[in-house]
Kinemage of the C-alpha trace (Angstrom):
@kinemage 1
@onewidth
@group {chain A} dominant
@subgroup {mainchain}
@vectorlist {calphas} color= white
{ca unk a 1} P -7.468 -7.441 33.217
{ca unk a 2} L -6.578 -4.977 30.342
{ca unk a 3} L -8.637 -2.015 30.629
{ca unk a 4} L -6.965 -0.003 27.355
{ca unk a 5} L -7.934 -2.902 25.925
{ca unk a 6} L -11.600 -3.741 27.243
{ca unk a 7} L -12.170 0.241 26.798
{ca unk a 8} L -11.053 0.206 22.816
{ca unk a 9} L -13.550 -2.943 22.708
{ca unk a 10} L -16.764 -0.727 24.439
{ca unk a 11} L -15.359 2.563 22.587
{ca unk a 12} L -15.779 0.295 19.735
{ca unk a 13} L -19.174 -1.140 20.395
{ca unk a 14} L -20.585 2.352 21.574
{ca unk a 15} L -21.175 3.679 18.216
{ca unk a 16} L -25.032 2.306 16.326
{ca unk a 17} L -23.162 2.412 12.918
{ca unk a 18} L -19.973 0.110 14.173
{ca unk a 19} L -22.472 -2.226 15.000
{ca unk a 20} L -24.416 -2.185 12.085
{ca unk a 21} L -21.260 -2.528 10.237
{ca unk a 22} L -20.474 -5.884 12.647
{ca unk a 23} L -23.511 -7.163 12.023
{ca unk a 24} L -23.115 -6.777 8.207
{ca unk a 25} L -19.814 -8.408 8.036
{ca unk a 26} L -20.911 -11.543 10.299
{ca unk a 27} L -23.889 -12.210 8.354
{ca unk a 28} L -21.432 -12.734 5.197
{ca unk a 29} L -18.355 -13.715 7.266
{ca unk a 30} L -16.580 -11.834 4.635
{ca unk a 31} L -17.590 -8.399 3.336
{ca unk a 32} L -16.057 -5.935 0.728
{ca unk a 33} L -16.155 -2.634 2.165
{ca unk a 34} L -17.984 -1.495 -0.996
{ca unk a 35} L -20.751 -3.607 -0.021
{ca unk a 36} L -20.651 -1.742 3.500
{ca unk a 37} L -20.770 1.887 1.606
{ca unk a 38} L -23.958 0.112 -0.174
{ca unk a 39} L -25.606 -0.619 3.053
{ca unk a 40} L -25.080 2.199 4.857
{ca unk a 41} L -24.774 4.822 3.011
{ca unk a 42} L -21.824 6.332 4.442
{ca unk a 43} L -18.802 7.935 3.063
{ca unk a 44} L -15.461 6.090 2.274
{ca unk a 45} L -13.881 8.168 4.673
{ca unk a 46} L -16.724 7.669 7.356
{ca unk a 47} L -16.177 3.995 7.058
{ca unk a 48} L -12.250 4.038 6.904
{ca unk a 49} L -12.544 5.567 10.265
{ca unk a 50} L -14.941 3.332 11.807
{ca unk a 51} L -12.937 0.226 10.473
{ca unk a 52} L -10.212 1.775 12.051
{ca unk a 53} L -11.561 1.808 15.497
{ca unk a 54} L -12.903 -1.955 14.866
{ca unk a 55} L -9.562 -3.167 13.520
{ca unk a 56} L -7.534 -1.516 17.052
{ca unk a 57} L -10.550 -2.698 18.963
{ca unk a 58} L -9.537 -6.564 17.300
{ca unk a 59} L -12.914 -7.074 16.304
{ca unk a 60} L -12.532 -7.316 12.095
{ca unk a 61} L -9.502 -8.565 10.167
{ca unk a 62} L -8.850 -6.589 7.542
{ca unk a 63} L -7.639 -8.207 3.704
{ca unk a 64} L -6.964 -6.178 0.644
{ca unk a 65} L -8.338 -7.694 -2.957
{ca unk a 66} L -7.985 -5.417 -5.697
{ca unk a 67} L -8.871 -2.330 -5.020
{ca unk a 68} L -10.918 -2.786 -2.446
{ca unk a 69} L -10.851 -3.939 1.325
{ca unk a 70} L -12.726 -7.047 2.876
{ca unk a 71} L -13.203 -7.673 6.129
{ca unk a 72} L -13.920 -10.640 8.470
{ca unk a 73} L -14.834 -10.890 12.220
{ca unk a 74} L -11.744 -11.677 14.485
{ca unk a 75} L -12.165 -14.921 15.626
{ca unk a 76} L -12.392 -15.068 19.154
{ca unk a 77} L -12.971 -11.137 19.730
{ca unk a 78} L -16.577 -11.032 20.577
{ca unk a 79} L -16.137 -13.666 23.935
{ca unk a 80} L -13.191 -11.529 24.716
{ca unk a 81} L -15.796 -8.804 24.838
{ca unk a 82} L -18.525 -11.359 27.056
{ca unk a 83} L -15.049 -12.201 29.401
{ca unk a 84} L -14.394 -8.713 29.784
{ca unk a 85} L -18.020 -7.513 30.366
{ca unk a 86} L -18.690 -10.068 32.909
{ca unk a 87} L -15.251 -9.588 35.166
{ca unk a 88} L -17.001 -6.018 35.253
{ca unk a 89} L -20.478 -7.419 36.231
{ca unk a 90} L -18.872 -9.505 38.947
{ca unk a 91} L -16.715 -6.799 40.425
């Protein structure tokens, strides 16, 4: 088991506005981060650095159009999450 890993994925998942943000992009499968700004009212900043630790965490791809970034959930990333929260359940 990886635990940087599995502890960037929980770091990741421990914050209410990285999951909002998740939730956001899978509802559109792919979301321009001006969309994102839109929802949550946030500062580009703010949201660089949360797509930061979502993007090291492999949770979002990441795609630049124009001028603006759109993002995608990492196929995959959220079972990796259920594999790695349920080695810890069964430990």
């Amino acid at each position: 088991m990886d635990l940087e890993k599995t502890a960037l994925l929980f770091k990741a998942l421990g914050d209410e506005n990285r999951l909002r943000i998740l939730e956001l992009i899978a509802a559109k499968e792919d979301l321009c981060a001006c969309r994102i700004l839109d929802e949550l009212e946030i500062t580009q900043p703010t949201l660089s650095h949360h797509m930061k630790i979502l993007k090291d965490a492999g949770l979002v791809n990441a795609r630049k159009q124009g001028r603006w970034m759109h993002y995608s959930i990492s196929d995959g990333a959220m079972q990796e999450g259920i594999e790695s929260l349920r080695r810890f359940c069964m430990s």
